[in-house]
Each structure stands twice: as structure tokens, then as C-alpha cells.
C-alpha positions as a Markdown table, in Angstrom:
| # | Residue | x | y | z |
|---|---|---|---|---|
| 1 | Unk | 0.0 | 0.0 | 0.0 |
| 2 | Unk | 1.7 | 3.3 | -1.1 |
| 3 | Unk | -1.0 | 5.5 | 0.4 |
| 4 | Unk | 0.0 | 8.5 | 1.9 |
| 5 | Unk | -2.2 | 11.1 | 4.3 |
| 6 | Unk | -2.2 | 13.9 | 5.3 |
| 7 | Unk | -3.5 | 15.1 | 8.9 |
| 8 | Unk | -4.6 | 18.8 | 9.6 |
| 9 | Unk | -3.4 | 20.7 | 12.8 |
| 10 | Unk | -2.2 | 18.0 | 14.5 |
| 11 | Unk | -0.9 | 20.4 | 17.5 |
| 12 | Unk | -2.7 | 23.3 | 19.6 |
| 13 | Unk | -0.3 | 26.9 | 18.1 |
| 14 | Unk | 1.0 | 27.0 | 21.7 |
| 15 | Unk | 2.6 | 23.3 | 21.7 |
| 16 | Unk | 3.3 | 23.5 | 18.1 |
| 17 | Unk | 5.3 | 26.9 | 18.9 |
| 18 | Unk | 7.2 | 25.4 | 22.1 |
| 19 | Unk | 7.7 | 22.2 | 20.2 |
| 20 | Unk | 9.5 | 25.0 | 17.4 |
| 21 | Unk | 11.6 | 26.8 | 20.7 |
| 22 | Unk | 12.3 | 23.0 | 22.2 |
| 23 | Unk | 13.8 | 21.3 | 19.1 |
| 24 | Unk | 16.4 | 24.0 | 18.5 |
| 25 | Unk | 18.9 | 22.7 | 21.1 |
| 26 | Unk | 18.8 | 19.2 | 20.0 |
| 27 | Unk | 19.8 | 19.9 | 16.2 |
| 28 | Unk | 23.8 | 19.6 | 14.7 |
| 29 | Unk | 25.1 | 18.5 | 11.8 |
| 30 | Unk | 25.9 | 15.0 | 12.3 |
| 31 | Unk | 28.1 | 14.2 | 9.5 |
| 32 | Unk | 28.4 | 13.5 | 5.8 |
| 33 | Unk | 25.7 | 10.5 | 5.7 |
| 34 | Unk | 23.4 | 13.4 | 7.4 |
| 35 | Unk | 23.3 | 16.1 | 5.1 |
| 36 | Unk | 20.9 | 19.0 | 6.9 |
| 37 | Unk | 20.8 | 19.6 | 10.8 |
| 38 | Unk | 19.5 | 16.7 | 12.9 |
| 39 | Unk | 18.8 | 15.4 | 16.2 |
| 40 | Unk | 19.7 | 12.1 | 17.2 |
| 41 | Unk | 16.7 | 9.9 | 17.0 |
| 42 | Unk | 16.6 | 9.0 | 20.5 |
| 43 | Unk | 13.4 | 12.1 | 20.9 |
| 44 | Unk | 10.9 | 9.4 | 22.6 |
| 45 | Unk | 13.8 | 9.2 | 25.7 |
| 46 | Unk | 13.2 | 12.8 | 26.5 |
| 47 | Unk | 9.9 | 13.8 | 28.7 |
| 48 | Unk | 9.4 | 17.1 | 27.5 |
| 49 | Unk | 8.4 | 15.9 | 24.3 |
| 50 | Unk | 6.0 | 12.6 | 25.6 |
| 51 | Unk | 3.1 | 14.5 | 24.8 |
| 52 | Unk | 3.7 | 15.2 | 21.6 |
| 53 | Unk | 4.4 | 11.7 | 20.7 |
| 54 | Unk | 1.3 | 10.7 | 22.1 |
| 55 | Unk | -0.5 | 13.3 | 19.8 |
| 56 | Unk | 1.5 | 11.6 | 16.8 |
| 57 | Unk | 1.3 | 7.9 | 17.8 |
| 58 | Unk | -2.8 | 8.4 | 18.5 |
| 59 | Unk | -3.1 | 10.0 | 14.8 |
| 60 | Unk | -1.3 | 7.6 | 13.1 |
| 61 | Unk | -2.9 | 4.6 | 14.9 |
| 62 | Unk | -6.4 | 6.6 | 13.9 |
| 63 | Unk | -5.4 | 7.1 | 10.2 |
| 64 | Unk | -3.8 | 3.6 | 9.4 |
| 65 | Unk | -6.5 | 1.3 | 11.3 |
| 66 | Unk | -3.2 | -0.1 | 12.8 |
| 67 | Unk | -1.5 | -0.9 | 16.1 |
| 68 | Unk | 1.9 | 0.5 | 16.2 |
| 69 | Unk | 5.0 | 0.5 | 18.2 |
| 70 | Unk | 7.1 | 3.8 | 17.9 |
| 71 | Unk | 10.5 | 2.8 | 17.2 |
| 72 | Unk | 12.3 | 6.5 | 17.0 |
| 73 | Unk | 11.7 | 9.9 | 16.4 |
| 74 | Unk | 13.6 | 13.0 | 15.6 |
| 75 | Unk | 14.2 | 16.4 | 14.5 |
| 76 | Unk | 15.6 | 18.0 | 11.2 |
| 77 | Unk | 16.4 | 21.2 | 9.8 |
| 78 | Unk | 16.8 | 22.4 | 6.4 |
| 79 | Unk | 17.9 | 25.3 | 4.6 |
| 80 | Unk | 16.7 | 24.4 | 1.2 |
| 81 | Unk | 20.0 | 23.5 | -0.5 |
| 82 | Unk | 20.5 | 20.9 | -3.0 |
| 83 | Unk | 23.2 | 19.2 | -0.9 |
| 84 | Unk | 20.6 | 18.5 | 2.3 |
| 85 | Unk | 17.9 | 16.8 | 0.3 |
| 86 | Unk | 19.3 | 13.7 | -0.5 |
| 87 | Unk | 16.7 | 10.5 | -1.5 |
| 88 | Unk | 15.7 | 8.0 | 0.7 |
| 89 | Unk | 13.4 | 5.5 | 2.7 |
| 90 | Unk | 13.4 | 4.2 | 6.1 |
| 91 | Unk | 13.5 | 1.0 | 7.0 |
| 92 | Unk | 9.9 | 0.7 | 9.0 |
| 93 | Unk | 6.7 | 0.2 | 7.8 |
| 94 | Unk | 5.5 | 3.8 | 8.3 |
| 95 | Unk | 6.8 | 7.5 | 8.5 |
| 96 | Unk | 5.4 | 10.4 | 10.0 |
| 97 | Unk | 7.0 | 14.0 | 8.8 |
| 98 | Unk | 5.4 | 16.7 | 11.1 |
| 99 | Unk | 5.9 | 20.5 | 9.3 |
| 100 | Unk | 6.8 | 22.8 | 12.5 |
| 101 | Unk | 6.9 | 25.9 | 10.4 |
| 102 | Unk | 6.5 | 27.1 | 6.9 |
| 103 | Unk | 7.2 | 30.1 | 4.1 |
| 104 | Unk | 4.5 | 32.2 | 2.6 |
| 105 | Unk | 6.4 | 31.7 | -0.7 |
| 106 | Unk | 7.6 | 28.0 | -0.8 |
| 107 | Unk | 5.3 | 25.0 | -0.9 |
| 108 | Unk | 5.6 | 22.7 | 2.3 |
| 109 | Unk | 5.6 | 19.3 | 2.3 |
| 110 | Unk | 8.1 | 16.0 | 0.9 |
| 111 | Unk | 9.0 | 15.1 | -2.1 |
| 112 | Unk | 8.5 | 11.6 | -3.4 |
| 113 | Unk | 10.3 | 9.8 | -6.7 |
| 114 | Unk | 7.5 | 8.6 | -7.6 |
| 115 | Unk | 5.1 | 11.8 | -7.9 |
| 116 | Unk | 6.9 | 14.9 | -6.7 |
| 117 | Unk | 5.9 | 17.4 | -4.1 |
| 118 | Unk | 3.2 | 16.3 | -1.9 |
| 119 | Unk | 2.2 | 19.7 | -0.1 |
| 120 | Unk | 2.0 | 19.8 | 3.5 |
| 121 | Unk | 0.4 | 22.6 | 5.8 |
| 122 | Unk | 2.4 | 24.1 | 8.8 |
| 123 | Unk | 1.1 | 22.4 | 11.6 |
| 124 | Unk | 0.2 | 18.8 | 9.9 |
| 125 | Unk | 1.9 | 15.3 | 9.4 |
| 126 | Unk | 2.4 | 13.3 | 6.5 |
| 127 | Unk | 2.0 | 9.8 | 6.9 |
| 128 | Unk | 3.4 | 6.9 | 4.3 |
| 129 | Unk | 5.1 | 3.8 | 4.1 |
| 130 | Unk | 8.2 | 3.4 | 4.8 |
| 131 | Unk | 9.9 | 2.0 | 1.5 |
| 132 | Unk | 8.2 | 5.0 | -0.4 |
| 133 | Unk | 11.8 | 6.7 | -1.4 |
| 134 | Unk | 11.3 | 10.6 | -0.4 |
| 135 | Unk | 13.4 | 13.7 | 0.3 |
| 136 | Unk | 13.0 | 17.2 | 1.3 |
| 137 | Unk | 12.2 | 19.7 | -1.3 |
| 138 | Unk | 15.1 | 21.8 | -2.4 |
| 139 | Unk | 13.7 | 25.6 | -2.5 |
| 140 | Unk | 15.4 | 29.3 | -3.4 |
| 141 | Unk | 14.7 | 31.0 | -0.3 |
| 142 | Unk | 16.1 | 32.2 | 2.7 |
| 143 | Unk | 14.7 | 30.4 | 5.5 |
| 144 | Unk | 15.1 | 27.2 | 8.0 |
| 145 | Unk | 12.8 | 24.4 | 7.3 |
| 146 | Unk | 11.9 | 22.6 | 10.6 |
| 147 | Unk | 9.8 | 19.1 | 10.7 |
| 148 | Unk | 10.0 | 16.3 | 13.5 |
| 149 | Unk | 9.8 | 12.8 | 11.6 |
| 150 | Unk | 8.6 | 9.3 | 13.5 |
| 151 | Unk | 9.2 | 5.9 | 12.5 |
| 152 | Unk | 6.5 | 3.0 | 13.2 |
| 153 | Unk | 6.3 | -0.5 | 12.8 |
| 154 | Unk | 3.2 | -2.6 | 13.1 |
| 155 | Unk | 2.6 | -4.2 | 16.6 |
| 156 | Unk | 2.6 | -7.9 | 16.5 |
């Protein structure tokens, strides 16, 4: 199944702004095989952000009929250059990218191979398997990207 959704306002302004604040500490550049600014992907460890995984982890369930087990979480941070969107899939069943923030003047979202940009509100989550091969989008403007992305696997 290579259906994607895509779920409104998944966070109240005020957590989705602390959430923005919060995330800031946590991002570095981790290296060549991470191209953009990233958090380890340990987020589910840390108690300020329970709640927010809770939020997440009771959409998806909702969205995909499923029973999941969270298996990591983290935080990026783009700056719309070629060189930080690099292709790729996860090895999970499904992926959650949450948009913290977005650019009156750039399209949010991910882009897949397959069909291109798929345009995400601020404030909503993306939700798709995790073999679809995806990227951020690459954009011309002058302005930091932030989204929080969560891996699931189906409970057995």
C-alpha cells in the first residue's frame, strides 16, 4: 500500500510553537551520511516531548486502522539546498513527517520519486510507508525548514 495522508493541525499553536523553541537545542550537523541539521533519534527518551508523541502515535494509529509500536523519532532542519535533500526510505513500515513551520512563498511538504511534491500545511503530518523513497524539497529562499519525523512498525 503506497497511500499517503495527510493530517490537519495536529498540534494546539501554543505546543506547536514550544515544540519549534524546544527542538532548536537538540539539532547539529551529524556528519556526511546526514546532510541537513539533525537530532539524534533518540526524541521518545526525552519527557518534554511525551506529549507530543502521544499526539503523533494516536493520529497515526487513527489514520492507518493499525496498532503501532514507535521505534524512534527525531528532529531536522533544512535550509533548502541541494546538498541537504538527499533521496531515501526508512527501514519501518510507516513514517510520520510533522511541518513545524512554513514560508509564505515555498510550498511545504516531501518530495517523493514517484510523484513529486506532496504539499503539507504548517502544523500537519504526512504519513506513508516506509519504502516510499522521499526527500526534502530543495527551495530558493532564505529560510530554515523545521519538521520532526517518527518511525513506526506494526505491533505484532
Amino acid at each position: 500500500m503506497d497511500k499517503k495522508f495527510i493530517i490537519l493541525d495536529c498540534l494546539s499553536d501554543d505546543l506547536r510553537e514550544k515544540l519549534l523553541v524546544d527542538c532548536k537545542p537538540f539539532l547539529r550537523n551529524l556528519g556526511d551520511d546526514y546532510p541537513s541539521y539533525q537530532s539524534d533519534d533518540i526524541l521518545t527518551n526525552y519527557p518534554q516531548f511525551l506529549l507530543v508523541h502521544q499526539i503523533f502515535h494516536s493520529l497515526a494509529s487513527k489514520y492507518l486502522k493499525e496498532k503501532l509500536f514507535l521505534k524512534r523519532s527525531w528532529f531536522l532542519m533544512t535550509e533548502g539546498k541541494e546538498e541537504q535533500s538527499i533521496m531515501h526510505n526508512h527501514p519501518h513500515d510507516y513514517v510520520g513527517v510533522y511541518y513545524m513551520n512554513s514560508h509564505p512563498s515555498f510550498p511545504n511538504g516531501t518530495e517523493f520519486e514517484e510523484e513529486g511534491l506532496v504539499e503539507v500545511p504548517e502544523n500537519s503530518m504526512v504519513l506513508f510507508p516506509g519504502h516510499l523513497v522521499h526527500r526534502p524539497p530543495v527551495f530558493n529562499q532564505k529560510f530554515e525548514r523545521y519538521t520532526m519525523s517518527l518511525d513506526w512498525n506494526l505491533s505484532t
